[in-house]
C-alpha positions in Angstrom: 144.7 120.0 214.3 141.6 119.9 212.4 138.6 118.7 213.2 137.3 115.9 210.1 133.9 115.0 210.9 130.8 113.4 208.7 127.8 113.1 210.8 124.9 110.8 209.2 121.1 110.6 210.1 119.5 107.4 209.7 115.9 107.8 208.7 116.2 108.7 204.7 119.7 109.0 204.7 121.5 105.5 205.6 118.0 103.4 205.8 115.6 104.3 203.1 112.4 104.3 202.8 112.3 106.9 205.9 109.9 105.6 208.4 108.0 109.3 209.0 108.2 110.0 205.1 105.3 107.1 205.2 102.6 109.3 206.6 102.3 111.4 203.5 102.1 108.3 201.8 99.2 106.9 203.7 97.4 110.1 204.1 97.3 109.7 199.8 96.3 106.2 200.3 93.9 106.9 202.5 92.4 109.5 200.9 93.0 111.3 203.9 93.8 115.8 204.1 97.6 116.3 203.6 99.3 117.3 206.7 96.6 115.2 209.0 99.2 112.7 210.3 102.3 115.2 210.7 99.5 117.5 212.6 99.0 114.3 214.6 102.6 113.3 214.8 103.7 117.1 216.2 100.7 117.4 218.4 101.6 119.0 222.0 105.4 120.0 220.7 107.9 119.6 222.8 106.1 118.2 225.5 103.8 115.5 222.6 103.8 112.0 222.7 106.6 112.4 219.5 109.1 114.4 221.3 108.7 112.1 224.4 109.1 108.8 222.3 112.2 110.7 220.8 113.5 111.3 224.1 113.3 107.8 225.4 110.6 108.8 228.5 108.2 106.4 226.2 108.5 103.3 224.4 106.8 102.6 220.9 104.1 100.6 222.6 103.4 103.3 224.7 103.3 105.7 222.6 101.3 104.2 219.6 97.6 104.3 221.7 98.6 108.3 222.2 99.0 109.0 218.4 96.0 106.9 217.9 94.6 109.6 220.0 96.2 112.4 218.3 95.0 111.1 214.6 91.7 110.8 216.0 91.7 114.0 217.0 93.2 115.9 214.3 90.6 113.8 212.0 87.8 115.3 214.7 89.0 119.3 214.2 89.2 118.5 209.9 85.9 117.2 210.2 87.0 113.5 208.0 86.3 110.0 209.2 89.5 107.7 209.7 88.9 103.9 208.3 87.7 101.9 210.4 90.4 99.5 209.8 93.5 102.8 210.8 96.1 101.5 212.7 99.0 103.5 213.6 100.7 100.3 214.9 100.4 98.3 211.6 101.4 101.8 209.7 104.6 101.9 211.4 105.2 98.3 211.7 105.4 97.9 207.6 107.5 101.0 207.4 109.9 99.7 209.6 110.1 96.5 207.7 110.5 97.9 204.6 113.7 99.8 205.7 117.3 99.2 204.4 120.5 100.5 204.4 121.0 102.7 201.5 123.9 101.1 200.4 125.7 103.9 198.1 125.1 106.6 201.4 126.7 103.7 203.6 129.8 103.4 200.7 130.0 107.1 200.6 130.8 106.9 204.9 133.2 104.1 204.8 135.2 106.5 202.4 135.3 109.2 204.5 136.0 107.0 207.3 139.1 105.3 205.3 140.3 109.3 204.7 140.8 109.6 208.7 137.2 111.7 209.0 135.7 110.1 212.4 132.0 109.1 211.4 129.1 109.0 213.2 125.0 108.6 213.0 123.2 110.8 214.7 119.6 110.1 214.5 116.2 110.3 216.2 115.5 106.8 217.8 112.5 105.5 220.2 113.0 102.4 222.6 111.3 99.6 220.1 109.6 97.0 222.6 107.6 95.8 219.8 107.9 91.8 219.7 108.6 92.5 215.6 111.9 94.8 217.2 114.3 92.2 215.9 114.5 93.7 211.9 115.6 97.7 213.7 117.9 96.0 215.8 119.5 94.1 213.1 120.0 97.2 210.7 121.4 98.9 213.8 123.9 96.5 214.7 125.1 95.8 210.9 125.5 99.9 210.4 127.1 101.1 213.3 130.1 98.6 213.6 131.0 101.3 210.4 130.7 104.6 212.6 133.0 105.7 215.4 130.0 106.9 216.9 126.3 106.6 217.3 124.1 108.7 219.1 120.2 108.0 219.6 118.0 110.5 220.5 116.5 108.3 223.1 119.8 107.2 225.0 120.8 110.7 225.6 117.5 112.2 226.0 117.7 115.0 223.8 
């Protein structure tokens, strides 16, 4: 027997915009050095705020004050001033408002799925305990009732 899988992220593939494309956005808007807020998102590797909010040993309100931190001192080492007004809560909060379901990626699934392929999103996750939580959960529960399988980073710890 062969094995027909499709495996599908969900950050830029089936909900668009993606939520970490956004920092590249607001590093332009902010007039900010490219690569600032990925330096500050990947700070301490696999033991950084990032990998732990990934892995589920953080929540999102845990771990927004640490990559406040982090920008501030990735801003410190490139010598630049962050705006007084920088908020990596309200940065992430609008991204993850904007999102939706990219419909044609979401079309292109359920086909596979109707030709016997067992589907499945496998994505990097963080437990949301942000009182605005309600729009993630609501894009999660309308996609994966269309996946035999979904796997967050965060509920299996990887």
């Amino acid at each position: 027997m062969t094995l027909r899988a499709a495996v599908f992220d969900l950050d830029g593939v089936l909900a668009l915009p993606a939520v970490f494309g956004v920092l590249g956005r607001t590093e332009e808007a902010l007039a900010l050095p490219r690569g600032l807020l990925n330096d500050a998102f990947q700070k301490g590797g696999p033991e950084g705020a990032t990998t732990r909010l990934m892995r589920g040993e953080i929540t999102l309100s845990q771990w927004i004050p640490l990559m406040e931190e982090n920008c501030r001192k990735c801003s410190e080492t490139a010598k630049v001033c962050l705006p007084k007004n920088f908020s990596v809560k309200e940065i992430f909060d609008k991204a993850i408002s904007a999102r939706k379901i990219n419909r044609p990626m979401l079309q292109a699934a359920l086909m596979l799925r109707k030709k016997g392929f067992t589907t499945a999103i496998l994505t990097n996750t963080w437990l949301d305990d942000r009182a605005e939580r309600d729009g993630l959960a609501q894009l999660m529960c309308e996609l994966k009732m269309h996946f035999d399988f979904l796997i967050e980073s965060c509920q299996v710890g990887m």
